[in-house]
C-alpha positions as CSV (number, residue, x, y, z in Angstrom):
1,X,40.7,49.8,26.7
2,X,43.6,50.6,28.6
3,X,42.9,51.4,32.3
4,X,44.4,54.2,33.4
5,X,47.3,55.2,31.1
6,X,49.1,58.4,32.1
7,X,50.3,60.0,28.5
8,X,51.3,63.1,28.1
9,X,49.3,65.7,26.3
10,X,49.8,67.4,23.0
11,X,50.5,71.3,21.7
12,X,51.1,71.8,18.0
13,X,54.5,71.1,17.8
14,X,55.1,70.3,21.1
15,X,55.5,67.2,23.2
16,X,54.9,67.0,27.0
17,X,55.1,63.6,29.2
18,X,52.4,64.2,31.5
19,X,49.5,66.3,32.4
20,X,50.0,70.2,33.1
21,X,48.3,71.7,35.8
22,X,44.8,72.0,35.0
23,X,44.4,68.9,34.1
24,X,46.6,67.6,36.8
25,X,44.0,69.9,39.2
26,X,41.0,68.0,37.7
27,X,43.0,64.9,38.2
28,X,43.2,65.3,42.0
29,X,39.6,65.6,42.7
30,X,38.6,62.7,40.4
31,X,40.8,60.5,42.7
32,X,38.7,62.2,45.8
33,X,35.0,62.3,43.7
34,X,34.4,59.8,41.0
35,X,34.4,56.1,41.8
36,X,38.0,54.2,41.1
37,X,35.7,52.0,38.9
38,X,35.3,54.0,36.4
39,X,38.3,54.3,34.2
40,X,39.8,56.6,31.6
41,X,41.8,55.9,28.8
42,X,44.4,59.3,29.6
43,X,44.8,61.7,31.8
44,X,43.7,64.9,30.0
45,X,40.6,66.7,30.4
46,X,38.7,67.9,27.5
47,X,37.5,71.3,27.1
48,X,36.1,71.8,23.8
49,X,35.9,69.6,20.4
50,X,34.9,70.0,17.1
51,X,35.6,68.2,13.4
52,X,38.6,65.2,14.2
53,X,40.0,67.3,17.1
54,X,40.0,67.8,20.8
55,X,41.5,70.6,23.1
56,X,42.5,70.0,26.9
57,X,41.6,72.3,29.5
58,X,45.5,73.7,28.9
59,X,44.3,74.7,25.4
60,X,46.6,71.5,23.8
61,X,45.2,69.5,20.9
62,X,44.4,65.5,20.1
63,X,43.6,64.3,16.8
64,X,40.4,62.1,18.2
65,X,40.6,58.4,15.9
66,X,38.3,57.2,18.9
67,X,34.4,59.3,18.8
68,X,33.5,58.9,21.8
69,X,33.8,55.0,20.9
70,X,32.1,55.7,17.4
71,X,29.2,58.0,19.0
72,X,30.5,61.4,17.6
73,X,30.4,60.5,13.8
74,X,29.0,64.3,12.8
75,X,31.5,65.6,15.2
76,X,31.3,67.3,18.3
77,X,28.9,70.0,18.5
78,X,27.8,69.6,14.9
79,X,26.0,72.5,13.7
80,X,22.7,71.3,12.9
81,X,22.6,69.2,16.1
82,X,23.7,72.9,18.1
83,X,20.8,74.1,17.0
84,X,18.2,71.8,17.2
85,X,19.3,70.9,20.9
86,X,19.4,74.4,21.9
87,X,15.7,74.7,20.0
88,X,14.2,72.0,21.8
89,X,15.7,73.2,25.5
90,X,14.0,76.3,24.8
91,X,10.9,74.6,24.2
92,X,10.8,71.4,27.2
93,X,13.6,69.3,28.1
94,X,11.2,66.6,29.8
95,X,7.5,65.0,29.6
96,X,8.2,61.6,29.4
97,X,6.5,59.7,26.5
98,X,5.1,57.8,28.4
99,X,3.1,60.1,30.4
100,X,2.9,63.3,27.8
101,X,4.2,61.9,24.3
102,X,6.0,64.4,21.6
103,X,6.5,64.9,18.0
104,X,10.0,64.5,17.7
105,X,9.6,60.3,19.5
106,X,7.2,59.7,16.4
107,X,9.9,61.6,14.1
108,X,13.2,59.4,15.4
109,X,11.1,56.1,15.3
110,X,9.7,56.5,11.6
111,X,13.5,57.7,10.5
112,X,14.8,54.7,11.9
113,X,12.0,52.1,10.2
114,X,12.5,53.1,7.0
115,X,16.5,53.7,7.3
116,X,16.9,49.9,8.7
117,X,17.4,47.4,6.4
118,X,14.5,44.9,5.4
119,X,11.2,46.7,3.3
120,X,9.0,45.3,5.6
121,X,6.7,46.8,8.4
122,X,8.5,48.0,11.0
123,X,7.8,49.4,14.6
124,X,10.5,51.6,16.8
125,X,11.0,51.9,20.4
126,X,13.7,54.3,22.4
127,X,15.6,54.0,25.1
128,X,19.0,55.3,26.8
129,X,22.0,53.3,25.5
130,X,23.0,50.4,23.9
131,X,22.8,48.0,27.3
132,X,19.2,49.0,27.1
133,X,18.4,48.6,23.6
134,X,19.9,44.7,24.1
135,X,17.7,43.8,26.9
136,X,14.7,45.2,25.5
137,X,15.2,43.4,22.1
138,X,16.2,40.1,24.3
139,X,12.5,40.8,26.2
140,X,10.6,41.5,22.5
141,X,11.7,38.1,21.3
142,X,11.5,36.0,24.1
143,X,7.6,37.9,24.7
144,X,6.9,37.0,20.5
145,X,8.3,33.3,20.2
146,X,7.3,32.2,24.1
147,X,10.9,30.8,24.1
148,X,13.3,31.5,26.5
149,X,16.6,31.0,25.0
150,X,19.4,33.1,24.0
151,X,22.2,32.7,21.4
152,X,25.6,34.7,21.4
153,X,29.2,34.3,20.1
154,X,32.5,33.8,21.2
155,X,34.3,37.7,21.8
156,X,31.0,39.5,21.5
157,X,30.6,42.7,23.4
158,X,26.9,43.9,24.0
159,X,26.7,45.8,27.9
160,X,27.6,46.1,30.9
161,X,23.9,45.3,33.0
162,X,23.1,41.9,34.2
163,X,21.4,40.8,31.1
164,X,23.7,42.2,28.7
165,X,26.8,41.1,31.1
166,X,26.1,38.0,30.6
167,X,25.6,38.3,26.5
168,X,28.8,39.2,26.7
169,X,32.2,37.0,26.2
170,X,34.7,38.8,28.1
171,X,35.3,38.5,31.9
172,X,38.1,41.3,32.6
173,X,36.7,43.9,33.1
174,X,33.6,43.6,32.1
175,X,32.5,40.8,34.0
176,X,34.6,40.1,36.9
177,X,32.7,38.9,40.2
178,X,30.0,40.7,38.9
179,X,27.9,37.6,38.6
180,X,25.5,35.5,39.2
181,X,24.6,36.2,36.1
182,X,20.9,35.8,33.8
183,X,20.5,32.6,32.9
184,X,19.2,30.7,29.6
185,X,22.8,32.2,27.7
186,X,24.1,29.9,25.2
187,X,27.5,31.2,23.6
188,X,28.9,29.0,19.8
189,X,32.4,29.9,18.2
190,X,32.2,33.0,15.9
191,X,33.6,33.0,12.8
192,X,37.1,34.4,13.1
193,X,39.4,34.3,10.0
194,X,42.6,35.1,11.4
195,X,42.0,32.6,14.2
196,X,39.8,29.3,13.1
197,X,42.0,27.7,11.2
198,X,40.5,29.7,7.5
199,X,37.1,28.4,7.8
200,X,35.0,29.7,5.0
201,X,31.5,31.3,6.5
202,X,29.4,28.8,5.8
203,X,31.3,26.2,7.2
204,X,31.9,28.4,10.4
205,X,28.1,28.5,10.4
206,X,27.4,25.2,10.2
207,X,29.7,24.8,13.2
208,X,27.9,27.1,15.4
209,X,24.1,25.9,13.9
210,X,25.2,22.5,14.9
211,X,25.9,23.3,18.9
212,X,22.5,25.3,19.1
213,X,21.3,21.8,17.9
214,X,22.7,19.4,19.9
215,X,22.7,21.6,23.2
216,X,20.1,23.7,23.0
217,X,17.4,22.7,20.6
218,X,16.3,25.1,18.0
219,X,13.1,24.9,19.2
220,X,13.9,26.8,22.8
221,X,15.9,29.5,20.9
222,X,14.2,32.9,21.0
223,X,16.8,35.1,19.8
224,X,20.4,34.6,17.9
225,X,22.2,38.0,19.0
226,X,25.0,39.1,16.9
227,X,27.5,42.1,15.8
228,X,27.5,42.0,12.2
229,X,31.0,43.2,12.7
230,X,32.3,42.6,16.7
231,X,33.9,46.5,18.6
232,X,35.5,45.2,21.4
233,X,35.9,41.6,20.9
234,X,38.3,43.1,18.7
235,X,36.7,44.3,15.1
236,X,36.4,40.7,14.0
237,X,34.6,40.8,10.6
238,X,33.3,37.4,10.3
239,X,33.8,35.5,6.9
240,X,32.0,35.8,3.8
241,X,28.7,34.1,3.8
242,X,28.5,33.4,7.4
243,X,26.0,36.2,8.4
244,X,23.5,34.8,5.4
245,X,24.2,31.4,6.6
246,X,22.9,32.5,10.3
247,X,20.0,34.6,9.1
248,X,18.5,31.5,7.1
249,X,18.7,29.4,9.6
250,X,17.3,31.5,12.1
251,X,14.3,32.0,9.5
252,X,14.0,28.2,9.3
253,X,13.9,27.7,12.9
254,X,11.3,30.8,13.6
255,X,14.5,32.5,15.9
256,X,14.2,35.9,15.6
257,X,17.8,37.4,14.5
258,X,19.1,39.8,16.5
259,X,21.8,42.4,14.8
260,X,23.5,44.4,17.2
261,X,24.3,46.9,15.4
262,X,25.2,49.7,18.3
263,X,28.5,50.4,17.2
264,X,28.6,49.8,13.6
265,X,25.6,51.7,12.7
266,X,25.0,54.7,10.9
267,X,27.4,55.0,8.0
268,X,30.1,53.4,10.1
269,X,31.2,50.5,7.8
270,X,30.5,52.6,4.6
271,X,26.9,52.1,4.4
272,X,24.2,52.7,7.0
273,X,24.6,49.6,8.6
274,X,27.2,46.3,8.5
275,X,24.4,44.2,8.0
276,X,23.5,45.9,4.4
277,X,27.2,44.3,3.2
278,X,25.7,41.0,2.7
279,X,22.3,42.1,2.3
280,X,21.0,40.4,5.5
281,X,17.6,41.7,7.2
282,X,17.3,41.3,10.8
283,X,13.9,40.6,12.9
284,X,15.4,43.0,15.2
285,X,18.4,45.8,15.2
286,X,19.9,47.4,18.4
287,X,20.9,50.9,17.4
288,X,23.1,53.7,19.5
289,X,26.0,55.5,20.0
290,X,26.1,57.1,16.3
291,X,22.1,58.1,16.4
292,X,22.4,61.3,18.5
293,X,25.6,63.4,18.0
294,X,26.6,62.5,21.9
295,X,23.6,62.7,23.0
296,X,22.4,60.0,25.4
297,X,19.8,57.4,22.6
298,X,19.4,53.7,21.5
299,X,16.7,52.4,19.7
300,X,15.3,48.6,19.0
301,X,13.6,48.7,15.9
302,X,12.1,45.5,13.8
303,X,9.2,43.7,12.4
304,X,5.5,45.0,13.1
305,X,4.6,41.5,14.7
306,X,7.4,41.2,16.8
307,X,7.2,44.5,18.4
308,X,3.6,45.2,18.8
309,X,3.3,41.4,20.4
310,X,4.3,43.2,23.6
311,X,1.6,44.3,26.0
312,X,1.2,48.0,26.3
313,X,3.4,49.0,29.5
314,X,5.9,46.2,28.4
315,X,8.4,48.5,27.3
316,X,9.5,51.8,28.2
317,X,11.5,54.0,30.6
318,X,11.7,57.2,32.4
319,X,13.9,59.1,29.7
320,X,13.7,56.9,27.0
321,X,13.1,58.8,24.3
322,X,13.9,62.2,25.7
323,X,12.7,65.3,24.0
324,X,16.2,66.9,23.1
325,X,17.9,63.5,22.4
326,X,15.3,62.8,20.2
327,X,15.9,66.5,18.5
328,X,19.8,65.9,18.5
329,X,19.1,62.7,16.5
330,X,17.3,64.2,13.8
331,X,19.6,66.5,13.7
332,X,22.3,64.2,13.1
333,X,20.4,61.8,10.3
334,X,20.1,65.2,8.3
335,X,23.5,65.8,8.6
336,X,24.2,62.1,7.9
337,X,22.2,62.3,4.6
338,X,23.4,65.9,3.7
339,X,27.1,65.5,3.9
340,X,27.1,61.8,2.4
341,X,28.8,60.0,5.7
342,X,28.0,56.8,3.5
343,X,30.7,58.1,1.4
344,X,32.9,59.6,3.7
345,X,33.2,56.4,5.7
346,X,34.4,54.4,2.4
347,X,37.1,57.7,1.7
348,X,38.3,57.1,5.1
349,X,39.0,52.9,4.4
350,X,40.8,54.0,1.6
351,X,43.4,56.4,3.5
352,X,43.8,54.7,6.7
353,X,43.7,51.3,5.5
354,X,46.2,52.1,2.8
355,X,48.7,53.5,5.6
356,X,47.7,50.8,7.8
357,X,48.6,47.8,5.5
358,X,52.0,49.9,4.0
359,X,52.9,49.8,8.4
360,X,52.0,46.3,8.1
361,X,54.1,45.4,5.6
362,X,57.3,46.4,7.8
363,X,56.2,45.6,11.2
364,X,56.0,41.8,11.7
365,X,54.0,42.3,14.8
366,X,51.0,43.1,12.7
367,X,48.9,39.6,12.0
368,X,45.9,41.3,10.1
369,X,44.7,44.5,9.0
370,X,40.6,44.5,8.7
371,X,37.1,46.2,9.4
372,X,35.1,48.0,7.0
373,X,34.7,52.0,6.4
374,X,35.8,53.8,9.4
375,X,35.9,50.9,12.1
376,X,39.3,49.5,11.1
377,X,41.8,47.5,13.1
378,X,45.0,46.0,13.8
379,X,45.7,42.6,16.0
380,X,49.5,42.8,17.8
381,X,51.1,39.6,17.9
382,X,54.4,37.7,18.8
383,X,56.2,38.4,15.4
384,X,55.8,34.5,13.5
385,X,53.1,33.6,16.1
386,X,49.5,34.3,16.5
387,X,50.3,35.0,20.5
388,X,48.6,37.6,21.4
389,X,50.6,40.8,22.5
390,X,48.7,43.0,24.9
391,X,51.8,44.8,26.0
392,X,53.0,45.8,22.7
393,X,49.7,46.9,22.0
394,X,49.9,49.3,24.9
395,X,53.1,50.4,24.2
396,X,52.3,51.4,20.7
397,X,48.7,53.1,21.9
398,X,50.8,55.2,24.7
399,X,53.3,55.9,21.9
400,X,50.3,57.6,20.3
401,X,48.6,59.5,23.1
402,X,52.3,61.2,24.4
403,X,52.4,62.6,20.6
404,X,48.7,63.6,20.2
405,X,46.7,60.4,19.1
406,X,43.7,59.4,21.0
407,X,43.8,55.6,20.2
408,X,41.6,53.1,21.6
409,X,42.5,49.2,22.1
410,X,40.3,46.4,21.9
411,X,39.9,42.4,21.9
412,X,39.3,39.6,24.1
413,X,42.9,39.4,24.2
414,X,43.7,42.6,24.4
415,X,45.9,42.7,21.7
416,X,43.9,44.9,18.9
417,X,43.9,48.6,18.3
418,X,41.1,50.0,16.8
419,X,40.5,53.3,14.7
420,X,37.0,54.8,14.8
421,X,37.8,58.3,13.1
422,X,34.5,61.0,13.3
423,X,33.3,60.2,9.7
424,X,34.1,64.2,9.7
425,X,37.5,64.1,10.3
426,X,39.5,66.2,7.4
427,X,42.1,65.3,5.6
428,X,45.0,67.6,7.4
429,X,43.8,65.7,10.9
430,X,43.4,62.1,9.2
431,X,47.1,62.7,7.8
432,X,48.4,64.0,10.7
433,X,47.1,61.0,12.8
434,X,48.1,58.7,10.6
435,X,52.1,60.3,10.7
436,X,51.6,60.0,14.7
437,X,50.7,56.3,14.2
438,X,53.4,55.2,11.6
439,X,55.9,57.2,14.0
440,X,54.1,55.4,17.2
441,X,54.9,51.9,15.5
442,X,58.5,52.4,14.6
């Protein structure tokens, strides 16, 4: 993402070319309160939110093609979820399950077993976000196989703790003399159609099978940790038959697969999860962002064995779990189910990747339009190259935020901008961010 762009903000009709004076206010004190670490992608502050749009504290409208970085996929203050979080304040906002368990823990974690791919036994635990839902799978499979070593992939993305730092490919800024960093990591090439040379997915699994083999051993492997389809490495969608490829040899080797699914889950890709496209079932699955309306949740949930080898203590945490995230999340699964986000998702690909491809057509600095359902991208090159081209990519995201667009960018080289639309989003605000885009482009 961006660091710290300065766009201007948006009225209906209306164009401004930098923040007005509440925001500007709320701009000061940051720069005197909140840590210079922690970035933003612009300078507006949001007020209130609801559908596929957000208004600024001076009352001026985005259309939001970011969700909270795919976490708001009911929409902001979705009805059901409202209620049920206001429901469950009223009630008791804290125990810890660990100490005084709850109904609604129970609730979340037999959702999740039988919504996750695979029809075998499954066990569910919670926790706060997606960093934490990787470490705690990492732990469960290393505990289970008595193994200690951990497969990843080239561009993958999966938190910013130690652990999870060093699961991830990227040094700036995720990274950067933030080490040392856990050992026992072993990173292979991902498959990467626009960039390996066309390799089919089996053959771009055979390269990466190989490596573990010769450098690792398959017999110190624990886990094989992947994004069925990678966020911010850049939305890569690996080829066709590569994921299947993985998962059987994982099975062969007794590694316990690993999808990290914390960003495409819950009807993101135009089913419930990426990893249903190819019909793969992982040992484990890392679940967040999408489960709890923008509430703070994540989830590991997997095989019976795996998860109750842990000892009883093993896993857990102070808020894991917490009684109104848990609420929120039910919340949101019914609303999942009752509005058909499956189906939204896919009516979404159709729109935006229609408009997306008819941009790419004319503007040579577009290598590939892809992703799946509502998690679709575009990499910026040199026009005639496949040089990466960050700045234009900027240029073309602050294009969009001056007129109204919240746009986020992504990739290792951070040269991809990525759309991740509420799966709520109507038609009017889908169109009218998609006008601000083509316009944005040129």
């Amino acid at each position: 993402m961006n660091a710290r762009s300065e766009p201007g903000l948006r009225a209906p009709q209306q164009r401004a070319e930098g923040p007005t004076a509440s925001s500007a206010e709320l701009h000061r004190r940051r720069g005197t309160a909140v840590a210079r670490g922690v970035g933003s992608v612009v300078a507006s502050y949001v007020d209130h939110a609801s559908g596929g749009t957000l208004t600024d504290v001076d009352g001026r409208q985005w259309i939001d093609f970011a969700a909270g970085i795919a976490v708001t996929s009911v929409g902001n203050s979705a009805p059901r979820v409202v209620e049920a979080v206001r429901a469950q304040v009223e009630r008791f906002t804290h125990t810890c399950f660990m100490v005084a368990p709850y109904e609604s823990y129970v609730a979340v974690c037999e959702q999740l077993n039988a919504l996750t791919p695979g029809g075998f036994e499954k066990r569910s635990a919670l926790f706060n976000s997606g960093a934490e839902a990787v470490e705690n799978a990492v732990k469960i499979a290393r505990h289970a196989t008595g193994r200690p070593a951990v497969v990843v992939f080239d561009h993958a993305y999966h938190g910013r703790t130690n652990l999870t730092m060093a699961l991830t490919a990227k040094n700036m800024p995720y990274k950067h003399r933030f080490g040392p960093f856990a050992g026992e990591i072993y990173r292979v090439p991902m498959s990467y159609p626009l960039r390996d040379g066309g390799l089919d997915g089996a053959t771009a699994a055979d390269r990466a099978i190989e490596l573990v083999e010769k450098q690792v051993g398959a017999e110190n492997v624990a886990a094989l940790l992947i994004e069925p389809i990678q966020g911010e490495g850049g939305f890569v969608v690996p080829a066709q038959g590569f994921l299947p490829a993985l998962r059987r040899w994982a099975t062969a080797a007794g590694v316990v697969f690993i999808a990290d699914e914390i960003q495409t889950g819950f009807c993101r890709t135009g089913d419930w999860f990426a990893c249903q496209h190819e019909g793969i079932e992982p040992d484990l699955i890392t679940l967040a962002k999408g489960i709890a309306g923008g509430l703070p949740l994540a989830a590991v949930t997997g095989r019976a064995e795996l998860m109750d080898a842990v000892h009883v203590g093993g896993l857990g945490g102070t808020y894991g779990g917490n009684p109104i995230a848990c609420a929120a999340a039910l919340a949101t699964i019914e609303t999942m189910h009752e509005l058909d986000l499956v189906a939204a998702a896919r009516r979404i690909e159709a729109v935006l990747g229609a408009r997306l491809r008819a941009i790419a057509e004319r503007d040579p600095r577009i290598a590939e339009v892809r992703g799946r359902g509502a998690m679709l991208a575009v990499e910026i090159v040199a026009p005639g190259t496949l040089s990466p081209d960050p700045r234009a990519t900027a240029a073309v995201s602050a294009a969009c935020h001056a007129a109204g667009l919240l746009t986020l960018t992504c990739g290792t080289y951070g040269n991809v901008l990525r759309f991740l639309p509420p799966l709520v989003i109507s038609d009017d605000e889908l169109t009218r961010g998609l006008d601000i885009l083509d316009t944005a482009f040129g």
